[in-house]
RODO-2510 file (C-alpha; in nm, 4 decimals, decimal comma):
residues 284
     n   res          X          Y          Z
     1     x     0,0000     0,0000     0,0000
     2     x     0,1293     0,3253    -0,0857
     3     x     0,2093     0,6003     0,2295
     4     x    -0,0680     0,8562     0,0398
     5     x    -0,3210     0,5928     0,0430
     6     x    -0,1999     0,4480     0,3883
     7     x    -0,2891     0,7593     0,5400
     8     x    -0,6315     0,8028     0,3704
     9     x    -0,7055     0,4743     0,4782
    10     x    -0,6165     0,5647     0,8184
    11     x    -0,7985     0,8909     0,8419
    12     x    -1,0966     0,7412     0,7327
    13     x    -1,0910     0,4646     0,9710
    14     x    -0,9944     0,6526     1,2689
    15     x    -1,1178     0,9674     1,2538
    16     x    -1,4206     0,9024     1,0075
    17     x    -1,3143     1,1900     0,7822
    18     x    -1,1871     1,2202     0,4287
    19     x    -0,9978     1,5591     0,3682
    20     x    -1,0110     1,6705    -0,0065
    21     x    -0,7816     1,9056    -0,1452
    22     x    -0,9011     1,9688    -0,5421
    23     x    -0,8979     2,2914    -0,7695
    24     x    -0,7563     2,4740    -0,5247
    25     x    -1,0583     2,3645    -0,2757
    26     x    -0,9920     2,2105     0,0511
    27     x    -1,2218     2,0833     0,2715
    28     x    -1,3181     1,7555     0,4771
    29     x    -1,5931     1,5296     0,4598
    30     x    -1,7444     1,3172     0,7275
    31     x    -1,7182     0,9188     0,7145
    32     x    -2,0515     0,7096     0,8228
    33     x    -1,9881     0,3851     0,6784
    34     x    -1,8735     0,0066     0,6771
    35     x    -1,5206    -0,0631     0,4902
    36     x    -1,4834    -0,3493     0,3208
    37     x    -1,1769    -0,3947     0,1835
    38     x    -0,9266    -0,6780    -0,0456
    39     x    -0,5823    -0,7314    -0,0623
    40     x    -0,3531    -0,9440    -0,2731
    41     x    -0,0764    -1,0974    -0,0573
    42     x     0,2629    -0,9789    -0,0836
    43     x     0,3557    -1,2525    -0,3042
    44     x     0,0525    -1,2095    -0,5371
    45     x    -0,0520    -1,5884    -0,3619
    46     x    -0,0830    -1,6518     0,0026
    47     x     0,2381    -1,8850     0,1150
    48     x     0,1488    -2,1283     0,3199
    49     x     0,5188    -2,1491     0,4782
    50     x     0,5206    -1,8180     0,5601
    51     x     0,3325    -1,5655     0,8867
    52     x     0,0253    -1,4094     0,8056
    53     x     0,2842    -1,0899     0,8954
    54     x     0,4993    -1,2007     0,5961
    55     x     0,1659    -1,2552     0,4140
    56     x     0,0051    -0,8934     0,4783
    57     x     0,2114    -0,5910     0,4446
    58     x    -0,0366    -0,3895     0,6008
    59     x     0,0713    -0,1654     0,9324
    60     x    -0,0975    -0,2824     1,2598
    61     x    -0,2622     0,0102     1,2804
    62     x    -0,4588    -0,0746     1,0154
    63     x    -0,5300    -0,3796     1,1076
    64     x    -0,6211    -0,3338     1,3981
    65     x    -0,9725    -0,0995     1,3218
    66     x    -1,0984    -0,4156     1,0775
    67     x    -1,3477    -0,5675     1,3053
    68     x    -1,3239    -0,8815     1,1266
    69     x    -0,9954    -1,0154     0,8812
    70     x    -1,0355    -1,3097     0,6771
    71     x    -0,7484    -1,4525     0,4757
    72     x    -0,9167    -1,6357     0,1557
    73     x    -0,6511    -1,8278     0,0248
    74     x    -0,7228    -1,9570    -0,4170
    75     x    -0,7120    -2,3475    -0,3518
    76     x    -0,7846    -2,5595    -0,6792
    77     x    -1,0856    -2,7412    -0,6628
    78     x    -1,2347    -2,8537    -1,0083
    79     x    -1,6064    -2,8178    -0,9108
    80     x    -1,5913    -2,5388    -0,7917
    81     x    -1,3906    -2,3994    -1,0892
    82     x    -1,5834    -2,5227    -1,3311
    83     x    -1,8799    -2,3787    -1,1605
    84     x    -1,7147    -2,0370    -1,1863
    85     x    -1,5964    -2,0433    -1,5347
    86     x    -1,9739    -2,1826    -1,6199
    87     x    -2,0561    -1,8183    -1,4390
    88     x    -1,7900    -1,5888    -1,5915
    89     x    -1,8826    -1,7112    -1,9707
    90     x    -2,2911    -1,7013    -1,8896
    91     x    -2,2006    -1,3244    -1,7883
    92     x    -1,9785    -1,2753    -2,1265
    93     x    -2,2467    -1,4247    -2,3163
    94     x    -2,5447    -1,2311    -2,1334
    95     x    -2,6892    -1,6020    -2,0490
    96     x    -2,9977    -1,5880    -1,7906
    97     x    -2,8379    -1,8705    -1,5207
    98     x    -3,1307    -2,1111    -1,5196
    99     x    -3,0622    -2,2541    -1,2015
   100     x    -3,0351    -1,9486    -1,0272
   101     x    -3,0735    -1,9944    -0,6383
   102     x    -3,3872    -1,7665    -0,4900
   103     x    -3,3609    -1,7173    -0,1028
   104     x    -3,5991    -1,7345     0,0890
   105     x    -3,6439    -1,3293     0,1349
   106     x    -3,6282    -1,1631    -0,1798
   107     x    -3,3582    -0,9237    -0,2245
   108     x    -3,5463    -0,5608    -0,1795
   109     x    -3,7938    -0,6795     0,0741
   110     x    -3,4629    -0,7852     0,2481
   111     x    -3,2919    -0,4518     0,2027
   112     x    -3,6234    -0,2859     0,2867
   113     x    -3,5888    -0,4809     0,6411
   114     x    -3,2112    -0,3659     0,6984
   115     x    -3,2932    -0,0397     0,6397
   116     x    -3,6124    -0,0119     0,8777
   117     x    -3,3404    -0,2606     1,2042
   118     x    -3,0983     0,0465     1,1247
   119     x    -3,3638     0,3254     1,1850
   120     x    -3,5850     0,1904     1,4363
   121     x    -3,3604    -0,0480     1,6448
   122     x    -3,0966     0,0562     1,8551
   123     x    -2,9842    -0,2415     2,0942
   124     x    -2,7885    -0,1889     2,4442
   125     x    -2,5196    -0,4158     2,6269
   126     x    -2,7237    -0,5992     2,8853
   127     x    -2,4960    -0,7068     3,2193
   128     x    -2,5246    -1,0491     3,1260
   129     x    -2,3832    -0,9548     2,7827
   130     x    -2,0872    -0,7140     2,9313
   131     x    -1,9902    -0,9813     3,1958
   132     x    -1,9829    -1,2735     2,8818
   133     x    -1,7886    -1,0322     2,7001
   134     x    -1,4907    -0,8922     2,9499
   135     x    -1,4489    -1,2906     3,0275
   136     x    -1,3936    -1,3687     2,6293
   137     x    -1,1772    -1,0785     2,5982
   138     x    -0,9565    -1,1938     2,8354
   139     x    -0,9512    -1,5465     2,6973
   140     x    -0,8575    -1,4615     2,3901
   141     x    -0,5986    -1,2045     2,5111
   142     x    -0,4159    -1,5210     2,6990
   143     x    -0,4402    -1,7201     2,3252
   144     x    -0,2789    -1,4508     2,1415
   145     x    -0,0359    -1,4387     2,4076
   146     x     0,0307    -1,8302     2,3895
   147     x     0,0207    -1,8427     2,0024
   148     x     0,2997    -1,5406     2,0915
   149     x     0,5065    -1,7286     2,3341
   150     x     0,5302    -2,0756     2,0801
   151     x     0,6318    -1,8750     1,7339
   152     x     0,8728    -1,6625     1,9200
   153     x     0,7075    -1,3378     1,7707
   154     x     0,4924    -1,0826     1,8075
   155     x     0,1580    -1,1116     1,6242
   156     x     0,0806    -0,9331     1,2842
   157     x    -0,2584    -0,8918     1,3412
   158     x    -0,2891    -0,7546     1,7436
   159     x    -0,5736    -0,8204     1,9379
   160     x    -0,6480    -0,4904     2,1744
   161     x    -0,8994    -0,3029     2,2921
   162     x    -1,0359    -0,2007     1,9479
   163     x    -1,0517    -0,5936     1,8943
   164     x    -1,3272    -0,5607     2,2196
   165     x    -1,5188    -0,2919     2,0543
   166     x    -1,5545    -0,5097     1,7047
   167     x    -1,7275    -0,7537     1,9356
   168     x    -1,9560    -0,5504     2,0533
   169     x    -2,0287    -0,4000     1,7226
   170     x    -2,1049    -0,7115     1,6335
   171     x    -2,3043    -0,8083     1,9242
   172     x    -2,5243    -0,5385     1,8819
   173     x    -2,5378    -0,5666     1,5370
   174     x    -2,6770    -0,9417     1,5492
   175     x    -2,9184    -0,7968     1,8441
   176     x    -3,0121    -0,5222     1,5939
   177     x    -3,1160    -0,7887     1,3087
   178     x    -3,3245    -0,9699     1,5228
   179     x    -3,5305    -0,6280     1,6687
   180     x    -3,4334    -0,6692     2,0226
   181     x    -3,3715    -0,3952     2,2671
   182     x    -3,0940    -0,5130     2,4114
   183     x    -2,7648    -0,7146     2,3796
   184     x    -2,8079    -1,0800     2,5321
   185     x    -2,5597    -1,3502     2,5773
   186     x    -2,6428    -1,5414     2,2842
   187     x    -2,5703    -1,2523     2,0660
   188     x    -2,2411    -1,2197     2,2348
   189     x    -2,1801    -1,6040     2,1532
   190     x    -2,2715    -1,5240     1,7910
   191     x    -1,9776    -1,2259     1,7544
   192     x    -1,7579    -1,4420     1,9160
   193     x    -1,8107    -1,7452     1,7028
   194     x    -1,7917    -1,4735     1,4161
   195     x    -1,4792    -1,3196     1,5608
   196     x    -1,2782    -1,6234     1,5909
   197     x    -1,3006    -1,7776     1,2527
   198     x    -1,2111    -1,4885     1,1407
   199     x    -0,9670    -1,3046     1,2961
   200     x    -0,8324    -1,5649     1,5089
   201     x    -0,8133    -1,7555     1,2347
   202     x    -0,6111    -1,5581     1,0467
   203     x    -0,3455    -1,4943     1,3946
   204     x    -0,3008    -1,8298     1,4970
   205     x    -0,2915    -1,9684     1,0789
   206     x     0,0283    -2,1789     1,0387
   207     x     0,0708    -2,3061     1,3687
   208     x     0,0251    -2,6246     1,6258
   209     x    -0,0354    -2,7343     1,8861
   210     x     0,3286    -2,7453     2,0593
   211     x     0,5304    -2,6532     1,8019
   212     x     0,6381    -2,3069     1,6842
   213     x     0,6148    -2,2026     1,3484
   214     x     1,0096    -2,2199     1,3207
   215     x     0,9996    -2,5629     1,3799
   216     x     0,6839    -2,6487     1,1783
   217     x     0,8688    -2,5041     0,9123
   218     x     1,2438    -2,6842     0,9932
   219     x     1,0242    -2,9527     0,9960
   220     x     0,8220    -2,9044     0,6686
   221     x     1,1553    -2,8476     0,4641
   222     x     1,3349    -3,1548     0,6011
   223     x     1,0428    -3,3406     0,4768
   224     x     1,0456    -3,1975     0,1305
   225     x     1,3573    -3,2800     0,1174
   226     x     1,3721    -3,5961     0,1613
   227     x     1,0347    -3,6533    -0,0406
   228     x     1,1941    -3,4992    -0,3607
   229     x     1,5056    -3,7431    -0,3257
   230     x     1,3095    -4,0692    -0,2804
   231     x     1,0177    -3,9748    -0,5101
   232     x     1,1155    -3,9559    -0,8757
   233     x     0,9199    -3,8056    -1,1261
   234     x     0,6702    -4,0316    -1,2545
   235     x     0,6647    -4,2572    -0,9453
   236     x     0,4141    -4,3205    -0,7091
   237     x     0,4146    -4,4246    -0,3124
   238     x     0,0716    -4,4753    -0,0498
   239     x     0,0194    -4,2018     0,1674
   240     x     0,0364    -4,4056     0,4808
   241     x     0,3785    -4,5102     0,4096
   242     x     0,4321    -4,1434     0,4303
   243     x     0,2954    -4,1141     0,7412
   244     x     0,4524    -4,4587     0,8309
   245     x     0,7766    -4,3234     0,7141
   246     x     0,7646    -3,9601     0,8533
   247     x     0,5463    -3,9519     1,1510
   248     x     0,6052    -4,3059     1,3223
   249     x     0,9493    -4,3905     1,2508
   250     x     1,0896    -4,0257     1,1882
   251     x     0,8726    -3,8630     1,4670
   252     x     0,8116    -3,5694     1,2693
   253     x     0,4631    -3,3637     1,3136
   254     x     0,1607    -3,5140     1,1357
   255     x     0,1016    -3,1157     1,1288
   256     x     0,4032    -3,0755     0,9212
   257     x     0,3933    -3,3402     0,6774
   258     x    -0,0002    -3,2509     0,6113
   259     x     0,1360    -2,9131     0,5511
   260     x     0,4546    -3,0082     0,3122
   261     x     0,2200    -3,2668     0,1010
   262     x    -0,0478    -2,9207     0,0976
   263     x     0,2152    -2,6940    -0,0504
   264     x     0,3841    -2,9340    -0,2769
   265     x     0,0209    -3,0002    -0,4359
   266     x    -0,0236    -2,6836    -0,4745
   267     x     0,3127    -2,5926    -0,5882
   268     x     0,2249    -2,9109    -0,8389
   269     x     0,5106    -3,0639    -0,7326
   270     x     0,2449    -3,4245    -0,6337
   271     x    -0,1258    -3,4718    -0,6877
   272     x    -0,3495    -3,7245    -0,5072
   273     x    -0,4648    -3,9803    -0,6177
   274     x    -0,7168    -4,2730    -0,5236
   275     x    -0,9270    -4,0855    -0,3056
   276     x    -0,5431    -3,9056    -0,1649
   277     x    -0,4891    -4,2808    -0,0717
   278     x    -0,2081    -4,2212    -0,3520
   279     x     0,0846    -3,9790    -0,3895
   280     x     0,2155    -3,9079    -0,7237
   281     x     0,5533    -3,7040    -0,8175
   282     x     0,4594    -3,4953    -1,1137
   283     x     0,7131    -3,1824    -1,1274
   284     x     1,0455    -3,0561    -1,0473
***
């Protein structure tokens, strides 16, 4: 991201203003509404061996005001690629999609309901809700801390008091859907559920249970290694003599060899075969 569009960016999100200097006009706007924003990773395609820090070149200040972060990461899967290239040509060719999915609220009485939550409802933290809420916070302050402690880093994407607030954004949001008054602990579990396969997600991505990511990834590259000698190109072995080979005789991380066999599929280094009962070597 460049520094002029870092600090836009950061003015908007912070201070919900936009200043505009243009023909010699200046003035500032204000800023009432949701970002959504997308980012490529820094190599153009997320690496799986490295941090989501490495990943994300974004400042932690940033970061930090997203109430949620998802990293979406371009995994081959034929259905689901034919069903997009099916999509992209039925657009090119201005094709009606016949099996177009209708929900079960149409689209503008939906938007006619969001609109009338967001004028008439304005829910409240209940105690219930503020108690269930301080106790998560703190929770998932001591996880970041532990995922902290076993990489031997700081995390990219900090979880602070701003984290706190996106929760009960959230919260109140959900609350605010469903017409009620007031913020009650099932909301709460609802943000939280939403807050940690998202942005938790994304933190604690690329490690285990027990092992750092240094040694996932000493790990991961002694088992390429040693894949790429035995396994020719062209040959095949099982995947449990892998695991037999690796795992119980080796004592390497079933964590680390799933990862290795991951990257080197999608690096197209192997494919699966047989249900992935079969490993093939297919690249260099």
């Amino acid at each position: 991201m460049r520094d002029e569009d870092r600090v836009a960016i950061h003015e908007a999100m912070e201070q919900q203003t936009i200043s505009i200097a243009k023909a010699g006009i200046t003035t500032v706007l204000n800023s009432r509404t949701s970002v959504l924003a997308a980012a490529n990773p820094v190599w153009g395609r997320y690496n799986d061996e490295k941090s989501p820090g490495e990943n994300i070149d974004f400042q932690t200040t940033i970061l930090s005001r997203f109430d949620m972060i998802f990293i979406v990461r371009d995994e081959h899967n034929e259905a689901r690629d034919r069903a997009i290239a099916k999509h992209v040509i039925d657009l090119q060719m201005n094709r009606r999609n016949e099996e177009e999915v209708v929900g079960e609220i149409e689209i503008e009485k939906m938007k006619r309901y969001i609109t009338y939550c967001k004028a008439k409802c304005a829910p409240r933290l209940s105690a219930e809700a503020a108690a269930k809420l301080s106790d998560h916070f703190v929770v998932i302050r001591k996880q970041i801390q532990t995922v902290e402690r076993d990489n031997n880093e700081r995390s990219s994407i900090p979880i602070t008091v701003r984290q706190l607030e996106a929760i009960i954004r959230i919260s109140e949001s959900i609350a605010k859907i469903a017409l009620q008054t007031s913020v009650q602990p099932h909301h709460v579990d609802e943000a939280i559920r939403l807050f940690k396969i998202s942005t938790m997600d994304a933190v604690s991505v690329g490690s285990a249970e027990g092992l750092s990511r240094g040694q996932i990834h000493e790990e991961m590259t002694a088992i390429e290694k040693e894949i790429r000698k035995r396994l020719p190109i062209g040959w095949t072995t099982s995947y449990q003599s892998l695991v037999k080979e690796f795992v119980n005789n080796q004592n390497y991380s079933a964590h680390a060899l799933e990862r290795t066999l991951f990257v080197m599929e999608k690096s197209e280094v192997i494919k699966f075969q047989g249900q992935r009962k079969v490993v093939c070597r297919i690249g260099v």
